[in-house]
C-alpha positions as CSV (number, residue, x, y, z in Angstrom):
1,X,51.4,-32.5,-23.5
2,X,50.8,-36.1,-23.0
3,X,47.9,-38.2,-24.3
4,X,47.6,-39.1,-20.7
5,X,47.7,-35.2,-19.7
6,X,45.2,-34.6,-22.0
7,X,42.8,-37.5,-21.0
8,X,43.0,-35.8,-17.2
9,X,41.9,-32.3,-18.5
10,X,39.0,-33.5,-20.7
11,X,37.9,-35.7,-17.1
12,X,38.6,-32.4,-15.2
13,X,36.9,-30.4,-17.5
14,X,33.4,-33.1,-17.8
15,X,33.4,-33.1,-14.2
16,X,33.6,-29.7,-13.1
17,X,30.8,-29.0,-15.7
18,X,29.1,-32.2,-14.4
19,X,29.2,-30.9,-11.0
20,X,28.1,-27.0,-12.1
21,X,25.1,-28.5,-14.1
22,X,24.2,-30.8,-10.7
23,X,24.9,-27.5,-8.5
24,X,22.2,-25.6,-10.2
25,X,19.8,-28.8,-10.7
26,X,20.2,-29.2,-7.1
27,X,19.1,-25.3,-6.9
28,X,16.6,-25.5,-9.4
29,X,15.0,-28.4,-7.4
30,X,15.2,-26.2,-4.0
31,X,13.1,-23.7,-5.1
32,X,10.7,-26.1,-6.8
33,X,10.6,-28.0,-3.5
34,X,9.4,-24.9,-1.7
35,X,5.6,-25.0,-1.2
36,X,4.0,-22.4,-3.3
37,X,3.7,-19.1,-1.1
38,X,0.1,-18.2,0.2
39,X,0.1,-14.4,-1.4
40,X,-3.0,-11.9,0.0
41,X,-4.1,-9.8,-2.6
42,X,-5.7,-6.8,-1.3
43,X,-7.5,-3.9,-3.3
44,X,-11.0,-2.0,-4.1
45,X,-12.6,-4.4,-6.2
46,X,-16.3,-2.8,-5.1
47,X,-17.2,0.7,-4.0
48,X,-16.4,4.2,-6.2
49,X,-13.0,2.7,-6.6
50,X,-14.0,-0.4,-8.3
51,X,-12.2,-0.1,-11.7
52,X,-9.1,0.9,-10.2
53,X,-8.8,-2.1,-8.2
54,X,-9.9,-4.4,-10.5
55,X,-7.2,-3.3,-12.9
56,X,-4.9,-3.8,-10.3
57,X,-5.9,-7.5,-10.0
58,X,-5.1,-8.1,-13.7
59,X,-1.4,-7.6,-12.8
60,X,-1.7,-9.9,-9.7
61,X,-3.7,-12.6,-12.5
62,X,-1.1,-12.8,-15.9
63,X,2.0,-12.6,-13.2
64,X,2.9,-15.7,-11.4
65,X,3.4,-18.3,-14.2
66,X,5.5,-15.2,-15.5
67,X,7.4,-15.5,-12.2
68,X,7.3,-18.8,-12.1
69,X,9.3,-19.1,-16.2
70,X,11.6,-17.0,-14.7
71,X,12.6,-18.9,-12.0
72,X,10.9,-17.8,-8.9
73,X,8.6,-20.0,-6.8
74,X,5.1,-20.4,-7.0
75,X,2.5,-18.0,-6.1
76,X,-0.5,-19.2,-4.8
77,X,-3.2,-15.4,-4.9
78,X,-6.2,-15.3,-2.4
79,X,-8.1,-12.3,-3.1
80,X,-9.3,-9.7,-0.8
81,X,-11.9,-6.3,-1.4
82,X,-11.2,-3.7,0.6
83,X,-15.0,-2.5,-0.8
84,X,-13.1,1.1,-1.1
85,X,-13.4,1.3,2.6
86,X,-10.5,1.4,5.0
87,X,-12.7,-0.3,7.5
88,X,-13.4,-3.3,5.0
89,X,-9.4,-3.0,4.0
90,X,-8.6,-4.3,7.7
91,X,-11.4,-6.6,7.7
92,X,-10.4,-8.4,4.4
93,X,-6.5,-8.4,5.7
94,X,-7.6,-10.0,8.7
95,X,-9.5,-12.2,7.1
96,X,-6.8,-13.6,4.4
97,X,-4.5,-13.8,7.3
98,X,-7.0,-16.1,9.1
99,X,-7.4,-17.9,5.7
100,X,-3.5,-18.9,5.7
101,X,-2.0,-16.0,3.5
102,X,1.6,-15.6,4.3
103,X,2.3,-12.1,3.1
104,X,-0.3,-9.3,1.6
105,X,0.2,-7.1,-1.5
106,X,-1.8,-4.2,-1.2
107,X,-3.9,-1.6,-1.9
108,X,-3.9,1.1,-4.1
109,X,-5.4,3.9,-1.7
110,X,-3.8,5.3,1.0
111,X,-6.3,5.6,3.5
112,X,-7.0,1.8,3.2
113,X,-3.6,0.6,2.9
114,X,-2.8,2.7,6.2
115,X,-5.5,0.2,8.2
116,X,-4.0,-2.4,6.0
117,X,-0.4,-1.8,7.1
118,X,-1.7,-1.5,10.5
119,X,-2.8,-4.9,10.4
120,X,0.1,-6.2,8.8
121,X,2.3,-4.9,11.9
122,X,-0.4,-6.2,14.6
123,X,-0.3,-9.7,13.1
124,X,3.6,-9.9,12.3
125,X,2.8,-10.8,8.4
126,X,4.4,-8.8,5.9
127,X,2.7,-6.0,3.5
128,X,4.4,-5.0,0.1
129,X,2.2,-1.9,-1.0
130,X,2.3,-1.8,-4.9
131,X,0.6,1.9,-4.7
132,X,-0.2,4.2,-2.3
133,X,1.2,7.7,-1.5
134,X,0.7,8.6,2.1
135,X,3.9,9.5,4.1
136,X,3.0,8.5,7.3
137,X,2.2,4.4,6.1
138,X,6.2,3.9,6.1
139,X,6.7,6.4,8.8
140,X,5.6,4.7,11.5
141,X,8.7,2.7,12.1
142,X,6.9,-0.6,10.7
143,X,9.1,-3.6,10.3
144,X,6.6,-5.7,8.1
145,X,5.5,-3.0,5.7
146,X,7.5,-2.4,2.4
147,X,6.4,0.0,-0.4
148,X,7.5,0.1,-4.0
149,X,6.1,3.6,-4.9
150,X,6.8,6.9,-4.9
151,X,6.3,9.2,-1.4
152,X,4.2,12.9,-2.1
153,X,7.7,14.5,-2.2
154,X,9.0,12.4,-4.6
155,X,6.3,12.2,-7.0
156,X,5.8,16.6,-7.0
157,X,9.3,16.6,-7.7
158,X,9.1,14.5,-10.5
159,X,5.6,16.0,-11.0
160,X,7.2,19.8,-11.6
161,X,10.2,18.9,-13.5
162,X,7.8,17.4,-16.0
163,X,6.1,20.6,-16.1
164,X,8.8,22.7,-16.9
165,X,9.3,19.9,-19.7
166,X,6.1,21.1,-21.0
167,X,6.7,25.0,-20.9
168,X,10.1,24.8,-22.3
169,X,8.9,22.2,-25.2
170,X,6.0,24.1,-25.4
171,X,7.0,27.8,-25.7
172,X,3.9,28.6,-23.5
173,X,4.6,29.2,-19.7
174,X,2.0,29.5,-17.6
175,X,1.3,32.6,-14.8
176,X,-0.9,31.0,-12.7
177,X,-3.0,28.0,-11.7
178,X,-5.9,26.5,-9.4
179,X,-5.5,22.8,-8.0
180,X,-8.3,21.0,-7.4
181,X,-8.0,17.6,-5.2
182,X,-9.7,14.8,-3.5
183,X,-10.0,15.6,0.1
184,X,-8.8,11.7,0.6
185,X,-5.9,10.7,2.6
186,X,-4.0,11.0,-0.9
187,X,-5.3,13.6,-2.1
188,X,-4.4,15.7,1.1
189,X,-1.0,14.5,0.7
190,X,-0.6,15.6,-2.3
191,X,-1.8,19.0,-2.1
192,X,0.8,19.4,1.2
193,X,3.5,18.4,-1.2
194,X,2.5,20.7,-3.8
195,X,1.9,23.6,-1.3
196,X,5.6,22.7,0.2
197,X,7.3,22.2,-2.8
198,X,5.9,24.6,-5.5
199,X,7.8,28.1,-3.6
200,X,10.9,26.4,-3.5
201,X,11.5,24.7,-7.2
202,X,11.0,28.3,-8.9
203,X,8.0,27.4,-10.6
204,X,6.7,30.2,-12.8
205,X,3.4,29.8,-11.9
206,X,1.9,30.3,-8.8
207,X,-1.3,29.0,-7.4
208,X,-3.9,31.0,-7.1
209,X,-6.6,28.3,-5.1
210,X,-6.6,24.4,-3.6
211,X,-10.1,23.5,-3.9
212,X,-10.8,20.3,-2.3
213,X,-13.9,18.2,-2.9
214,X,-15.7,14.4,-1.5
215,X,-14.3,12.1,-4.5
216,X,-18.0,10.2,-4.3
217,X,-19.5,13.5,-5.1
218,X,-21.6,13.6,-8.0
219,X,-22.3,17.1,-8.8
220,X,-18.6,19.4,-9.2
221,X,-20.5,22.2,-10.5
222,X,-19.4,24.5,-7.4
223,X,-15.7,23.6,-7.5
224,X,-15.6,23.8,-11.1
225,X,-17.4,27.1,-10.8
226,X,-14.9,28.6,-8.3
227,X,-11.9,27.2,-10.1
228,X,-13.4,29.3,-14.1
229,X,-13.6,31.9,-11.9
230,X,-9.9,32.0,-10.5
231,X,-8.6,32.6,-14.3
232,X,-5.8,30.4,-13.7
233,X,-3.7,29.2,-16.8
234,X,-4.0,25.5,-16.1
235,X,-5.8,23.2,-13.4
236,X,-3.7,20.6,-11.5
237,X,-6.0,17.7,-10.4
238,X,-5.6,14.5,-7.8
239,X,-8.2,12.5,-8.8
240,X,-9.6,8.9,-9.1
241,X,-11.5,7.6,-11.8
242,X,-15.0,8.7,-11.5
243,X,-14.5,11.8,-10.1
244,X,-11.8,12.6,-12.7
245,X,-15.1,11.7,-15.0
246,X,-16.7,14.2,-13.3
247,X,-15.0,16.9,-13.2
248,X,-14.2,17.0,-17.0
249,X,-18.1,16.6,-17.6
250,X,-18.9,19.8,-15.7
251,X,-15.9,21.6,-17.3
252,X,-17.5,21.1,-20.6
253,X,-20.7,21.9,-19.6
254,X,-19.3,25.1,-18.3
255,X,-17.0,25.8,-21.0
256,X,-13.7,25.9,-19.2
257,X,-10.7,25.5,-21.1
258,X,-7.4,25.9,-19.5
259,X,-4.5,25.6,-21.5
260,X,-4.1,22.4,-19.5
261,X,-5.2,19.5,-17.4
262,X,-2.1,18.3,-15.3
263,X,-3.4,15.5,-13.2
264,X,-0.8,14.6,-10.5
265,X,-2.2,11.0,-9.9
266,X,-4.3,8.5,-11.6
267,X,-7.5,9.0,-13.3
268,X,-7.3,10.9,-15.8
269,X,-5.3,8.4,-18.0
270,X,-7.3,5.1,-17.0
271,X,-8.9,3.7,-20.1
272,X,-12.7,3.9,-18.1
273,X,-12.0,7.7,-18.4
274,X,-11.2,7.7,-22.0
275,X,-13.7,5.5,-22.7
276,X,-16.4,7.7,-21.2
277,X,-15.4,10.9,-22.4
278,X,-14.0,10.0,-26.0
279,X,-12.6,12.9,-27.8
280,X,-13.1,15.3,-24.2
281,X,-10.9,13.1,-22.6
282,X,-7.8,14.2,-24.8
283,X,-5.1,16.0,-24.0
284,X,-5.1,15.7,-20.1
285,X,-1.1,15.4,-19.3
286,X,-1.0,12.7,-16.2
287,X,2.6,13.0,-14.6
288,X,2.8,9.1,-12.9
289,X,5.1,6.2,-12.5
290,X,4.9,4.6,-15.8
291,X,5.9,1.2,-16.5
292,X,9.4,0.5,-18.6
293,X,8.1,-0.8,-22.3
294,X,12.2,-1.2,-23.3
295,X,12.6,-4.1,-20.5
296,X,12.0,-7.8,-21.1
297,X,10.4,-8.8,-18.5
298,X,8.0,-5.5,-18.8
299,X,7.4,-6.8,-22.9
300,X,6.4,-10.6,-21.6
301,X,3.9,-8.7,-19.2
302,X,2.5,-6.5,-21.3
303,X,1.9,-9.7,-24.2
304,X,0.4,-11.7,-21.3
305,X,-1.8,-8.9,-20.3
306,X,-3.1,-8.1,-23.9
307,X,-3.8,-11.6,-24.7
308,X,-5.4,-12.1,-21.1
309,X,-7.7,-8.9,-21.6
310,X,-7.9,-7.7,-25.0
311,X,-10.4,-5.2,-24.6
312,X,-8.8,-3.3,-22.1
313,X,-5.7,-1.3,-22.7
314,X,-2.8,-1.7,-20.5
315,X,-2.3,0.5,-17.5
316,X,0.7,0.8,-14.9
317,X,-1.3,-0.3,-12.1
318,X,-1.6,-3.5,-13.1
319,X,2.6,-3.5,-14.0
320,X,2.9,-2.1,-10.7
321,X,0.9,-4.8,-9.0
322,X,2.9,-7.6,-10.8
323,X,6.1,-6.0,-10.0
324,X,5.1,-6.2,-6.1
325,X,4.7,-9.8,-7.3
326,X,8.0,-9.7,-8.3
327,X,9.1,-8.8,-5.1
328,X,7.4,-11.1,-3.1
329,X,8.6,-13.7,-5.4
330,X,12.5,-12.4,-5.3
331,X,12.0,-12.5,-1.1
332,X,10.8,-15.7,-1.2
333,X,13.3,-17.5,-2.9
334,X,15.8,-15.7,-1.3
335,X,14.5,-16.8,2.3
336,X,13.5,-20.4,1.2
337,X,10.8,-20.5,4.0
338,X,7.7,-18.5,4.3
339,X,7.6,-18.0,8.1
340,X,7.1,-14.0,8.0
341,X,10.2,-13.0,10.0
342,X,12.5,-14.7,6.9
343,X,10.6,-12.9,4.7
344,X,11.0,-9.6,6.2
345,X,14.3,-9.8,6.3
346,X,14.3,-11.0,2.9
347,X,12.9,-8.1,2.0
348,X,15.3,-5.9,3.8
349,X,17.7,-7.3,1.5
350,X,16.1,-7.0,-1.6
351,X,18.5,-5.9,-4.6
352,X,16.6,-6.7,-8.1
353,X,18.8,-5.2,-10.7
354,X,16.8,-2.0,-12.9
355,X,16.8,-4.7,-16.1
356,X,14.9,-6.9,-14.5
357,X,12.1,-4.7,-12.9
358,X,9.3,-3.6,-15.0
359,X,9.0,0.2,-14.1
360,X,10.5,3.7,-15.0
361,X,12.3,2.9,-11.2
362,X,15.3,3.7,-10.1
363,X,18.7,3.4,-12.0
364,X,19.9,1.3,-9.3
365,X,17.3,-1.4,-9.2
366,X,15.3,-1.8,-6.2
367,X,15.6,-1.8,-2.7
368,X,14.4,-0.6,0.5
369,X,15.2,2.0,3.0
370,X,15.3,1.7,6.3
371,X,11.8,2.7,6.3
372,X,11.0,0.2,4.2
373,X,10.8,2.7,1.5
374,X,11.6,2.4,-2.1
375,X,13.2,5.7,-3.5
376,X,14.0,7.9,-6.2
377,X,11.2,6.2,-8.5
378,X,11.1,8.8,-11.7
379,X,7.6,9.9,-13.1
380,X,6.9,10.3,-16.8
381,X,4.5,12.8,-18.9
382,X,1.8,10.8,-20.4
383,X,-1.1,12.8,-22.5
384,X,-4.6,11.3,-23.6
385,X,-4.3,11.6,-27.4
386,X,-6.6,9.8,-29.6
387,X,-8.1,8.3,-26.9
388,X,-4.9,6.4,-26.2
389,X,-2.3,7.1,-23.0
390,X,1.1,7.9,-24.5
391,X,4.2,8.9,-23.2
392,X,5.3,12.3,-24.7
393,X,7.8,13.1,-21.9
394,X,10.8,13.0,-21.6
395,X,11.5,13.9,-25.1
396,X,14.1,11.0,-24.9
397,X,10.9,8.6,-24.4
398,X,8.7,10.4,-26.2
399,X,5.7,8.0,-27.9
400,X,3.8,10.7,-29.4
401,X,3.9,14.9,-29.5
402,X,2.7,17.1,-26.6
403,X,-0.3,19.0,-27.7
404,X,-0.7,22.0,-25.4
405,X,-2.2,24.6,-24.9
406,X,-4.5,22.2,-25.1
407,X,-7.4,22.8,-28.1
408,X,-11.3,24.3,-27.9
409,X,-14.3,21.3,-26.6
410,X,-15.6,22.4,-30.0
411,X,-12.8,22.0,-32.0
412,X,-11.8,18.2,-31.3
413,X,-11.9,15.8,-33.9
């Protein structure tokens, strides 16, 4: 080779990486030039559902510079309270609309994200639900509405394989049980997926009553009552917060010990319950979408959260809101304009790799349906053990030990 030969391929080489290095400047400096995205956050931040909401909003606070280190455009969040009514809900969506925001990420229960996501569709601006259950909200042939969380069938599925976890890790296998639900849009769901789904995935229990009950109730002595009398093995529970309070109140009062709590929803792992209850609220086993604590985006979170609110433990509803985030974000700078028919179609399109989401989700990253459906999101076993939610299954991502049957009110330490 020539001096001259080699002279070529060093300029060859210094201006092909000059040109690669000006390549992703110049696409570095597109999505800074985007104007930050006007972003409607939408959940109960009043009302009996208050400290579900709010936790929700922590997400939606520590995420966007995240987002932002990561390469994503800027987020500007307008909040919105839906007051825990789904009345308010379509009053506060209108509202941010009117006030500019350019898509809505929203909001946690599934009666008010169904007047949410009817508002969405009315004014052609585009909804990414972060949590909410209800089959009908993505059923309706929407084309503005996306949701990143698990439908009823999905959730019982993963909800019963994580019980037969517990029996076969366990040695103890239940006969029979009594559910007791919020007679919510959620909760109803629920307990039609459990009634569906329970005959056909050979269960060994079988369950005995549904007793349903108003979630703003403040007196369970009746249901708890009727669900001692049954004799059932275990309890499974859809509950909130408060009532999830209430209910283990009265079962202590009335000295009813199953040999387990197995909460299909939140609630019963949310620090305000722990708090509350101290040593009574151990051992419940919630089976729930979990957040990923292996992935690092999921690790940057989680630091950002616990330096943001150090008195409050982490929950996945705030990872779950800040992974909407995420995928408002991804949409965004995959549209480069924020009119709402780009971004739906972003949307459509969406394809964010498993390593970079934040959740126990699907192997294969996510994306939507054509329902505008995320699916095949796993659930996890996490038990209340010194007043601490911890994974304890699967085995494979085990934190801490199951403990069940679960030990006497008495007995606790």
């Amino acid at each position: 080779m020539s001096r001259n030969d080699t002279c070529v391929s060093r300029r060859a080489f210094v201006a092909g990486t000059s040109a690669a290095l000006i390549g992703a400047g110049s696409l570095n400096r597109a999505f800074a030039a985007l104007p930050s995205l006007k972003v409607g956050v939408i959940h109960p931040t009043s009302g009996f559902l208050a400290k579900i909401g709010q936790t929700c909003n922590r997400g939606a606070l520590v995420a966007p510079p995240l987002l932002e280190s990561w390469g994503y455009p800027r987020l500007d969040i307008v909040y919105g309270d839906t007051e825990s009514s789904p009345d308010t809900a379509r009053a506060a969506g209108n509202r941010l609309i009117d006030a500019g925001a350019q898509i809505l990420v929203g909001a946690f229960d599934s009666g008010q994200t169904t007047t949410l996501a009817q508002v969405a569709e009315q004014r052609g601006i585009p909804l990414v639900i972060d949590i909410a259950a209800a089959p009908q909200i993505t059923e309706q042939g929407y084309k503005y509405v996306f949701r990143n969380w698990p439908l009823p069938r999905d959730s019982i599925s993963g909800a019963l394989d994580v019980h037969k976890q517990i029996f076969q890790v366990s040695g103890k296998t239940p006969k029979t049980a009594v559910f007791l639900y919020r007679n919510d849009t959620f909760g109803t769901a629920i307990k039609k997926a459990f009634d569906a789904l329970v005959p056909k995935a050979g269960m060994p229990y079988e369950i005995v009553k549904f007793i349903g009950y108003d979630p703003q109730a403040r007196d369970m002595s009746v249901e708890v009552s009727n669900a001692k009398g049954t004799g059932a093995d275990i309890a499974i529970v859809v509950s909130a917060t408060n009532d999830a309070i209430t209910l283990t109140r009265e079962m202590v009062k009335q000295r009813w010990l199953p040999w387990g709590v197995l909460s299909a929803g939140p609630g019963w792992y949310d620090q305000s319950y722990r708090t509350a209850l101290g040593k009574f609220g151990n051992y419940a086993i919630s089976t729930v979408p979990w957040y990923d604590p292996t992935k690092p985006r999921t690790k940057t979170i989680l630091a950002a959260l616990a330096r943001k609110f150090p008195d409050d433990s982490v929950d996945p509803i705030s990872i779950s809101t800040a992974e909407a985030l995420l995928i408002v974000a991804d949409a965004y700078k995959r549209a480069g304009s924020s009119s709402p028919q780009a971004l739906a179609d972003a949307l459509r399109a969406t394809k964010i790799a498993a390593a970079e989401s934040l959740t126990l989700g699907n192997p294969n990253g996510i994306f939507f349906d054509a329902h505008g459906q995320v699916n095949d999101i796993p659930v996890a076993g996490v038990q209340n053990l010194g007043e601490l939610a911890k994974v304890v299954l699967p085995v494979g991502s085990a934190e801490a030990k199951l403990v069940f049957p679960q030990p006497a009110w008495r007995g606790r330490a």
